[in-house]
N, C-alpha and C positions, 0 to 999 in steps of 0.2 A: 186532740179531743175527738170523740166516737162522733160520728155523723148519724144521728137517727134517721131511720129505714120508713119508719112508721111502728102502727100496733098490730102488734098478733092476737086475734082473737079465738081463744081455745073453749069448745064445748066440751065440758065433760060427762058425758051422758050417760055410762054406764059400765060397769064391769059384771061381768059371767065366769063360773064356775072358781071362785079365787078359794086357792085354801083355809082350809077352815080349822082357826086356831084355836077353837075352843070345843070342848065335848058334849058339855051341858045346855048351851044355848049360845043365840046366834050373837055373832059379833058384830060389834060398831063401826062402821069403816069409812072412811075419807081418802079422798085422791090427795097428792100433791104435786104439783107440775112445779118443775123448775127450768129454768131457760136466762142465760148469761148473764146469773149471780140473782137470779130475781125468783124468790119462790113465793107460789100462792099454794092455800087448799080449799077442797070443799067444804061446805059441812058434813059436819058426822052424820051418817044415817045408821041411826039409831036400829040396830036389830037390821041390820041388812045383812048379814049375813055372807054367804059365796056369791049372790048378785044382787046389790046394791044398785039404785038409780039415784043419779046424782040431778043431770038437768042443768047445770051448774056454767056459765059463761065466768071465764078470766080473759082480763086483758093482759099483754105484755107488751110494754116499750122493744122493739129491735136495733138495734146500732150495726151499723157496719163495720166496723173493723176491732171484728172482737175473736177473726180466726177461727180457723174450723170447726175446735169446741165450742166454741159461740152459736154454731148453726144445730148442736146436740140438745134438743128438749128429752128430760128427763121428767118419766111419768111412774109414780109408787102408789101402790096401796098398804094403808094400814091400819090397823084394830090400835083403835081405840083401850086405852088398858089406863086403870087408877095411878099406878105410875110412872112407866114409862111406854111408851108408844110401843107397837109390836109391827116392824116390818111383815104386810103380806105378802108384795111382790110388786117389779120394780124391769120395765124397758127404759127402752131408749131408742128417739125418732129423729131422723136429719130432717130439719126443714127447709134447705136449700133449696129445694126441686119449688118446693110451697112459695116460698120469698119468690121464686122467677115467675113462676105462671100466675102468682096471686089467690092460689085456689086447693084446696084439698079436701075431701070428703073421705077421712080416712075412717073404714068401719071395725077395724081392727089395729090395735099398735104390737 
């Protein structure tokens, strides 16, 4: 059984310049952070377009022995679409260094 670490508490503050998938007007768009099988997202901001502000705190449970892909937070943007969601764009952050020192202030992913 995983040994909880504690919580991760993830700001999502904002995205700049994100492609823009629509021609006629601006897009919908929402974060979604995923971290060892556990996904949240923001709300849609409505008409945010290529920089949307979020402002948005999630929490995530950590476990320890979930191996090195466990330490890989996965962060997407996506437009908002009537049917099916439309990937904007989509890294990916080790939080290990974050787990040891307890602290990060990252201004870019």
């Amino acid at each position: 059984m995983s040994r909880a670490l504690g919580t991760l508490v993830v700001v999502v503050l904002k995205a700049r310049n994100l492609p823009d998938k629509h021609s006629f007007y601006k897009q919908d768009v929402f974060a979604q952070v995923t971290l060892q099988g556990t996904t949240q997202k923001t709300p849609v901001e409505a008409r945010g377009g290529q920089h949307p502000v979020w402002d948005e705190e999630l929490r995530f449970p950590v476990y320890e022995d979930k191996g090195k892909n466990g330490m890989l937070m996965e962060v997407s943007c996506w437009s908002k679409e009537p049917r099916i969601d439309d990937l904007v764009g989509k890294g990916e952050l080790d939080i290990t260094e974050t787990l040891r020192t307890g602290e990060f202030d990252g201004k870019h992913l």
